[in-house]
C-alpha positions in Angstrom: 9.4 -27.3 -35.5 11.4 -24.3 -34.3 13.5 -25.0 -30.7 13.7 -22.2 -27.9 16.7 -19.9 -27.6 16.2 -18.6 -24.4 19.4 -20.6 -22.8 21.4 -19.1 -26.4 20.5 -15.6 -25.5 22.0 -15.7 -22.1 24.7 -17.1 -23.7 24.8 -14.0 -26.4 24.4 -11.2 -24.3 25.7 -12.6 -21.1 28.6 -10.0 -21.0 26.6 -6.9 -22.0 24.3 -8.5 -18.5 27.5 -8.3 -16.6 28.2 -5.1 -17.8 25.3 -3.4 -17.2 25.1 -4.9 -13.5 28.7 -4.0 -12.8 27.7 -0.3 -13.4 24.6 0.0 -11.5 26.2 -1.7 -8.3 29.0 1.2 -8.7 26.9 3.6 -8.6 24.7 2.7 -6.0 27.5 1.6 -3.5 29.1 5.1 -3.8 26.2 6.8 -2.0 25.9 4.3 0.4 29.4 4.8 1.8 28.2 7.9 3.0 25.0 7.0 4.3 26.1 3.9 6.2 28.0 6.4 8.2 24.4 8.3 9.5 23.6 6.5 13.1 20.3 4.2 12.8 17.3 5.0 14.6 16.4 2.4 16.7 13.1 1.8 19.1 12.3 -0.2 21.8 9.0 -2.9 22.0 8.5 -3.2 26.0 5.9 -5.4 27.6 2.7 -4.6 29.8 5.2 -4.8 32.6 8.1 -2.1 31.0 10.3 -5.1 30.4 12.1 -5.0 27.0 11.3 -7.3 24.2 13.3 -6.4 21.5 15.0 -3.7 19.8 14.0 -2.4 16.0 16.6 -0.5 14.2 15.2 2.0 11.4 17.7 1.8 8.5 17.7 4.4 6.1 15.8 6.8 8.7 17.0 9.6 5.9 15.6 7.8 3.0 12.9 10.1 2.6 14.6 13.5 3.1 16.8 13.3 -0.4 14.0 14.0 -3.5 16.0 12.0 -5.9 17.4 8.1 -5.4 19.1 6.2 -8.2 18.7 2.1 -8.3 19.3 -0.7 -10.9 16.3 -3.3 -11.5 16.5 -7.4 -12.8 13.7 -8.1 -14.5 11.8 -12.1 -14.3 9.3 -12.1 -17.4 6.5 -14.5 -18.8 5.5 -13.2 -22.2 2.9 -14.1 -25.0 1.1 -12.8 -27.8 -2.7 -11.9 -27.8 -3.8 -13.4 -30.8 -7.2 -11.7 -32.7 -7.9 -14.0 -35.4 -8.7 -12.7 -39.4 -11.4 -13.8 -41.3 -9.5 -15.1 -43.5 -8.9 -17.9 -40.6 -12.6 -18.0 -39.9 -13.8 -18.7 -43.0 -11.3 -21.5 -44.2 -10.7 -22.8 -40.4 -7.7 -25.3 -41.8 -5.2 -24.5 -39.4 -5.5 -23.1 -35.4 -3.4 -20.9 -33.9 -2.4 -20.7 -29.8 0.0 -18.1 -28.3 2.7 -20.1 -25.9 4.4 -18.3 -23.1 8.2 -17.8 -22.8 10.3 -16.5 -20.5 12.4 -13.6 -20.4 15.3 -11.8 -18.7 15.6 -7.6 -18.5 18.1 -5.6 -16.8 17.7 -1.8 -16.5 18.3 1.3 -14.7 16.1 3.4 -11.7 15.6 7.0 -11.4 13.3 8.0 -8.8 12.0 11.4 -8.5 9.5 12.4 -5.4 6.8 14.7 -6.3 6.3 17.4 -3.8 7.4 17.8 0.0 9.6 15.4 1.7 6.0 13.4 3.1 4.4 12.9 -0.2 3.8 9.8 -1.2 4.1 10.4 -4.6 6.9 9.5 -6.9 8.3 10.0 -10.3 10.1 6.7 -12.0 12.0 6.4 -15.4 13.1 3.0 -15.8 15.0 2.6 -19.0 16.2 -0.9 -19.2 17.0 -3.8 -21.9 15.1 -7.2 -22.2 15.6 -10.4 -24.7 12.5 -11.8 -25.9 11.2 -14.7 -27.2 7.5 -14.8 -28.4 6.2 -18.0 -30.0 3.1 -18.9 -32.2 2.0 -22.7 -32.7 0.1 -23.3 -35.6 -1.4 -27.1 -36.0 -3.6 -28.0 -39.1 -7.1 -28.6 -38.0 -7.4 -32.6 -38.1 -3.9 -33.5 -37.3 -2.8 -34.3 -34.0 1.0 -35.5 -34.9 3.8 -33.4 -33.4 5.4 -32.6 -36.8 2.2 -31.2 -38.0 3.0 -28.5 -35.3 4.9 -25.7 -37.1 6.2 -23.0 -33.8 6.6 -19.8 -35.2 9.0 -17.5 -33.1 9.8 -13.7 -33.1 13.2 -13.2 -30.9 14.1 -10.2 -30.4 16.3 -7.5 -28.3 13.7 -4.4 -26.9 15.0 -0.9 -25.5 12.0 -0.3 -23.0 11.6 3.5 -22.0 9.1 3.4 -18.8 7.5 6.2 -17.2 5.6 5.2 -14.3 3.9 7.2 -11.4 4.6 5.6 -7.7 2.4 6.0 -5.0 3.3 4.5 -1.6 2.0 3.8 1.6 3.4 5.4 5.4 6.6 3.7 5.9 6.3 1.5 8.8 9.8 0.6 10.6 11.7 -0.5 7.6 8.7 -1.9 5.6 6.6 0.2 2.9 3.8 -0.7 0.2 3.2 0.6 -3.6 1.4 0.4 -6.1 2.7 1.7 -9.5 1.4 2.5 -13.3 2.5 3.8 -16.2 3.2 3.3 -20.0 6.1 2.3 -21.7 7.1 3.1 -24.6 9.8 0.2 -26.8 11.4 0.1 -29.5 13.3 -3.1 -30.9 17.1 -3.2 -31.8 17.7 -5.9 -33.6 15.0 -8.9 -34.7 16.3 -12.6 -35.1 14.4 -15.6 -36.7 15.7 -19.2 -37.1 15.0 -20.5 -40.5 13.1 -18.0 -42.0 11.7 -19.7 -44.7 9.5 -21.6 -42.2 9.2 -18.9 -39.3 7.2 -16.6 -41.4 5.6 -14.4 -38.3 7.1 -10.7 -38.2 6.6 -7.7 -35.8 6.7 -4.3 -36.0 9.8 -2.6 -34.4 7.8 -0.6 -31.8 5.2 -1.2 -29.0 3.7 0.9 -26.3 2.1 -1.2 -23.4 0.1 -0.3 -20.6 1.5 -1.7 -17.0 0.5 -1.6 -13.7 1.8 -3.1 -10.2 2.2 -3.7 -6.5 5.7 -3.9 -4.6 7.2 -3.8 -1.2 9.9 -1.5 -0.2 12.0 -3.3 2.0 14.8 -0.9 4.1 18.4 -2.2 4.4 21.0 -0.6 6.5 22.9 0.3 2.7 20.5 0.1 0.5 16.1 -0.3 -0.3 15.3 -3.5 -2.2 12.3 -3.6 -3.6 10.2 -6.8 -4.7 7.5 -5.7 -7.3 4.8 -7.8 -9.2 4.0 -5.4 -12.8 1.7 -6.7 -15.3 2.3 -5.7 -18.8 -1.4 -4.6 -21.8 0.4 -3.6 -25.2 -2.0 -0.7 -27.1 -0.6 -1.7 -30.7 -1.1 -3.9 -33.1 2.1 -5.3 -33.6 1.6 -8.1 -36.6 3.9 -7.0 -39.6 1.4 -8.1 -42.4 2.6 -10.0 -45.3 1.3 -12.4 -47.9 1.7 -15.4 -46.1 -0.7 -18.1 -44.8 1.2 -17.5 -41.5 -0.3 -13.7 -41.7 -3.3 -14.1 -43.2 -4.4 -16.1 -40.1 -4.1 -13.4 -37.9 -6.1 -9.8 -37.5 -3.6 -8.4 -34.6 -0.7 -9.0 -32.6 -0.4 -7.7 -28.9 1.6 -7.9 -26.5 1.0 -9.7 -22.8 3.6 -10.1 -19.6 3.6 -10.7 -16.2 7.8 -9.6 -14.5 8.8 -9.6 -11.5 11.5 -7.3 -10.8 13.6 -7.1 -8.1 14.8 -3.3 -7.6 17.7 -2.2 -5.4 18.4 1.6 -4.5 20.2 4.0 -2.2 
């Protein structure tokens, strides 16, 4: 039974992570020099009586007057395979076949582009960013319960994801705002890893193009926007690299399933 590597690619890309964070915190802190020198508006919440209750500062209170703002994203992600099952597997029905979910860890880049006037409330994104995946397969002979009669097949793999997503958010209220967002995104995978591959016999293709779709908050800092945002991930392609196999033959189709949350931070 194959083991998770999840833990082993941290460990493997862990500098190409730091890397990639050090440079996206460069350049958004360069920008915000400037704009932590702009004075906060700031308003006043009086009681029925006109005595003061507190004071809310508007950070940002600019945000929306520059048609371009740059950010860096970390990406949380449970992934699994949709399984379609061949004939093949319905007619001999000797072995079953469940899709586990794994978890996964992305890092990318923000680009955000408004479209039209400074009070539209639609925007542009690219988000082209890096995640290492793990997607398993377990595989139990129909009849056998014991846990090495379990055979986990794994595809590991590291994906260039090339997202183009259209924002659309709500009035910004103080220094909160709501958005939903949806897209497709295209991905294309560098480099494919199996342990013992004369056991892990599942393949997949080296490209993918998934349909996603999300909510998020827009949360407004004095330097900088972070941004919470729930996305949930469809792939459109079959992505099962057929071979002659029992492994394969089991299967009509591969696609691809996620849940992430990210956590974006721009200027």
């Amino acid at each position: 039974m194959a083991t998770p590597h999840f833990r082993h690619q941290l460990h493997l890309y862990g500098a190409q992570v730091k890397r990639l964070a050090l440079v996206g915190l460069l350049v958004l802190l360069l920008p915000s020099v400037a704009l932590a020198q702009r004075k906060a508006r700031s308003k006043a919440n009086r009681g029925k009586n006109g005595t003061l209750k507190s004071i809310t500062t508007q950070n940002l209170p600019s945000y929306d007057e520059r048609w371009f703002h740059p950010g860096m994203y970390i990406a949380l992600t449970a992934s699994r395979f949709d399984i379609e099952q061949s004939a093949w597997y319905v007619a001999n029905r000797n072995v079953t076949a469940n899709s586990i979910i794994s978890p996964t860890l992305g890092v990318g880049f923000i680009g955000d582009a408004r479209i039209g006037g400074p009070n539209s409330p639609f925007i542009f994104r690219f988000a082209p960013g890096v995640s290492f995946l793990t997607r398993k397969v377990e595989y139990e002979p129909r009849g056998f319960a014991y846990p090495d009669s379990i055979l986990t097949q794994e595809v590991t793999s590291t994906v260039v994801q090339f997202p183009v997503l259209l924002k659309y958010q709500s009035d910004r209220r103080r220094n909160t705002r709501m958005y939903m967002i949806a897209g497709l995104s295209p991905s294309l995978t560098a480099s494919n890893r199996r342990s013992d591959p004369l056991r892990n016999q599942l393949r997949a293709i080296n490209s993918d193009l998934t349909l996603e779709y999300g909510v998020g908050l827009d949360l407004f800092y004095p330097l900088f926007k972070l941004a919470p945002e729930l996305r949930f991930s469809h792939g459109l392609r079959n992505v099962l690299e057929p071979h002659g196999g029992t492994i394969s033959k089991s299967l009509q189709s591969l696609t691809t399933n996620s849940v992430t949350l990210y956590i974006n931070i721009q200027n």
